[in-house]
N, C-alpha and C positions, 0 to 999 in steps of 0.2 A: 573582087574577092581578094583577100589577103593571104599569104602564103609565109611572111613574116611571123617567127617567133620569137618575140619580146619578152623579156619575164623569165620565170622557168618551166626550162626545156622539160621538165617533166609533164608542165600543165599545158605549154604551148601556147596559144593567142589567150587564151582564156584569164591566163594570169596578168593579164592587164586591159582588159575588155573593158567596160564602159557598163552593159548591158550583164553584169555576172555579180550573184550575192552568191558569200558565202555561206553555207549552211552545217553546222555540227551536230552530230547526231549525238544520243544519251551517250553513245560508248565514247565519245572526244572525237568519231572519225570526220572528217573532214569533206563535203563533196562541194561541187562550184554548180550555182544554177543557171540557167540561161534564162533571162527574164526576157530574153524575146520570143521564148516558146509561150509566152503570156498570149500574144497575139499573132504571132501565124507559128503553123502549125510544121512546117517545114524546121524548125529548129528542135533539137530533146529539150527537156528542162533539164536532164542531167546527162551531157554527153559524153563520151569514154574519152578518155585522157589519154594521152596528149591530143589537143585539138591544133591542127596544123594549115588547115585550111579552112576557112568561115567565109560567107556570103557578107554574113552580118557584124563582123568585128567593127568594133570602132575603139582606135585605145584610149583610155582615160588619160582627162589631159593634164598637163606636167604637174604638180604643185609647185608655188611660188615660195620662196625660202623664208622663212618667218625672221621678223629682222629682232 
């Protein structure tokens, strides 16, 4: 389990997860989804922010610098 907060501290693991689409609603508001609530059922698809501890984090990996 990860207990690292990467990203921002508002959103906590979520904002650099692996496993997380963003989603905008008609009004511009903004939620993050868990695409591992797809398949097990132990995860929210929309968990309350800040997420600070997950089972399931994996960070997204570096990008490579465009030359």
């Amino acid at each position: 389990m990860s207990d690292a907060t990467p990203g921002n501290p508002q959103i906590g693991l979520c904002a650099s997860c692996l496993h997380k689409r963003e989603v905008v609603s008609g009004k511009g508001s903004l939620f993050l989804y868990c695409l591992r609530a797809e398949t097990d059922a132990h995860y929210r698809k929309y968990p309350p922010l800040p997420v600070l501890r997950c089972a399931g984090y994996e960070g997204s990996p570096p990008s490579s610098p465009q030359e």
